[in-house]
C-alpha positions in Angstrom: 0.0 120.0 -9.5 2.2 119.6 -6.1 3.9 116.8 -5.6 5.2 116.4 -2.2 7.9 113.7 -1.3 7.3 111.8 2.4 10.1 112.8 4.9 13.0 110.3 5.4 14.2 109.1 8.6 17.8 108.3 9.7 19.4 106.3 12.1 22.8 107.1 13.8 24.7 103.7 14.1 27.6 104.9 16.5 30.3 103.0 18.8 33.6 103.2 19.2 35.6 101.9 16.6 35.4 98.4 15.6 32.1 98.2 17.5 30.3 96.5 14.7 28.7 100.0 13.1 29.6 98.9 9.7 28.0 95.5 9.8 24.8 96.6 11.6 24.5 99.3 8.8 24.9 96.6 6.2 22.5 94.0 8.3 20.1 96.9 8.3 20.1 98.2 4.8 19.4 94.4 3.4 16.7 94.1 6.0 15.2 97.5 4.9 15.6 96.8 1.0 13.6 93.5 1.7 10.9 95.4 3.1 10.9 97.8 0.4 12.7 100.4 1.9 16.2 101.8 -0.3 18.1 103.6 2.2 21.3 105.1 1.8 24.4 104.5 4.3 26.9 107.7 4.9 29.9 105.5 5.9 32.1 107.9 7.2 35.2 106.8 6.6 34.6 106.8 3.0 33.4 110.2 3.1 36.0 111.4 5.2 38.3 110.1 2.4 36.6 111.9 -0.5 36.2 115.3 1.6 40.2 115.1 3.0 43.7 113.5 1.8 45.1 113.1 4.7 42.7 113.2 7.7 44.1 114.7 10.5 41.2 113.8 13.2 41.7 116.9 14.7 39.3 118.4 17.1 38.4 121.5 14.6 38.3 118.9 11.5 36.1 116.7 13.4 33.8 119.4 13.7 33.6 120.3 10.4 33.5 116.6 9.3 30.3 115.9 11.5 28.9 119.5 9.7 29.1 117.6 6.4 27.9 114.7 7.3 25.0 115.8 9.2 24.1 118.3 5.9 24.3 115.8 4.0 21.8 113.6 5.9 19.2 116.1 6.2 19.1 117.0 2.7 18.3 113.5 1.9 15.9 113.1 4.5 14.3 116.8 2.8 13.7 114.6 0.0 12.2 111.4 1.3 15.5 109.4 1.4 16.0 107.3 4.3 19.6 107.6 6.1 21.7 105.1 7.7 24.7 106.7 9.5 27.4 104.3 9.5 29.8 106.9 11.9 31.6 107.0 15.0 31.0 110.7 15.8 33.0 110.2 19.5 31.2 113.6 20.8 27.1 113.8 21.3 27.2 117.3 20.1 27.6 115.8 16.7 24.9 113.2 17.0 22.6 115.8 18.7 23.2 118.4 15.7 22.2 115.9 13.9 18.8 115.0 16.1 17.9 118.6 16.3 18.1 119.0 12.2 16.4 115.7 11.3 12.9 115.4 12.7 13.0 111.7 12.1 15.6 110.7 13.9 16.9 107.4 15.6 19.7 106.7 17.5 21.8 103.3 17.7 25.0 103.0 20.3 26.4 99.9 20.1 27.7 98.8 23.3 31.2 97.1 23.2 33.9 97.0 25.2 37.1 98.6 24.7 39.1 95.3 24.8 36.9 93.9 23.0 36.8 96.4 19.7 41.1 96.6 20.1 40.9 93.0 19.3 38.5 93.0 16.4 40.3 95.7 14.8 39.8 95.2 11.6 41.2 98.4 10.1 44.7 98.6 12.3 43.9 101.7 14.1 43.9 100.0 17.5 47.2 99.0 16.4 48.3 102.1 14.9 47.9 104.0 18.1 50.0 101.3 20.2 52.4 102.6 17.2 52.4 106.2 17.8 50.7 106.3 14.1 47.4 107.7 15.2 46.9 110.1 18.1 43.2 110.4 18.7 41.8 107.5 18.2 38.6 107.4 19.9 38.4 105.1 23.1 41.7 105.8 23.7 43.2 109.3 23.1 40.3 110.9 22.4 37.1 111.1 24.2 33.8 109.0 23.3 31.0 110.3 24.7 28.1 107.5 24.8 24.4 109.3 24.2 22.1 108.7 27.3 19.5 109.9 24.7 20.1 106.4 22.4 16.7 104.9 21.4 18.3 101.7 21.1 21.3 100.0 23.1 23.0 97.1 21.3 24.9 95.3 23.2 27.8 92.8 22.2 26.2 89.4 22.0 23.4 90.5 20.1 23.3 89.4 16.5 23.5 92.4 13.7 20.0 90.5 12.8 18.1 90.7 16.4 19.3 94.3 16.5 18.3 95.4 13.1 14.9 93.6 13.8 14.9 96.0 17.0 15.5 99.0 14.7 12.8 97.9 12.4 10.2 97.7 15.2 11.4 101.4 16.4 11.2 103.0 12.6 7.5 101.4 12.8 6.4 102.6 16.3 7.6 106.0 15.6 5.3 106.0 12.6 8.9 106.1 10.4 7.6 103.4 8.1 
């Protein structure tokens, strides 16, 4: 007897850093597990510090980084898993790898200032650049390439709760859920 597992789906949270990916994907995966939905979150900075010592954020490792990650989301997806992307991936060639690989496939840019993410920086890179301890921080010395393609556009003063209401509604239009 065949047993077939339903597709996932993932959504790409993206932003430059300190945008507020992290606590969307957090808002979202208790909104989803409510509704009955376990999803798994690929937080990319934890990954990136399983995969590399000493991340260099080079333009090459970058590449290969986004490779990974994207692998690893459709190979979840293959077996019914739903993904939450919790990464900045500054270029759309990453994100759009990504789209072409997962047929289920939302993406969420979060809309935020630069100003405004330097002074939420929770994790010091805003500060380690001012430093001369990081030297591509996206936003600044490296490129971020918004995605005109984004299904949804989260913009600063909307709560992680309205928007991850907004990403539920998308994931049932699309016939996701």
């Amino acid at each position: 007897m065949e047993h077939r597992t339903a597709p996932g789906f993932a959504i790409w949270i993206t932003g430059l850093p300190a945008s507020g990916k992290s606590t969307l994907a957090r808002t979202l995966k208790t909104l989803l597990a409510a509704r009955g939905v376990d999803a798994a979150v690929i937080e990319s900075d934890a990954l990136r510090q399983i995969v590399s010592d000493h991340p260099q954020y080079s333009e090459d490792e970058r590449d290969n980084f986004y490779q990974l990650v994207t692998y690893i989301g459709v190979m979840l997806t293959e077996h019914g898993v739903p993904v939450i992307f919790d990464a900045t991936a500054n270029r759309r060639r990453y994100r759009d790898q990504a789209r072409r690989q997962i047929p289920r496939f939302l993406e969420v840019y979060l809309e935020c200032p630069l100003e405004t993410c330097v002074a939420r920086d929770p994790k010091g890179i805003y500060k380690q650049a001012r430093e001369g301890a990081a030297t591509s921080v996206p936003g600044l010395q490296a490129a971020y390439e918004a995605s005109p393609g984004a299904e949804i556009v989260v913009r600063q003063d909307e709560t992680p709760e309205a928007a991850s209401e907004r990403v539920f509604s998308q994931l049932v239009e699309k016939g996701y859920l």
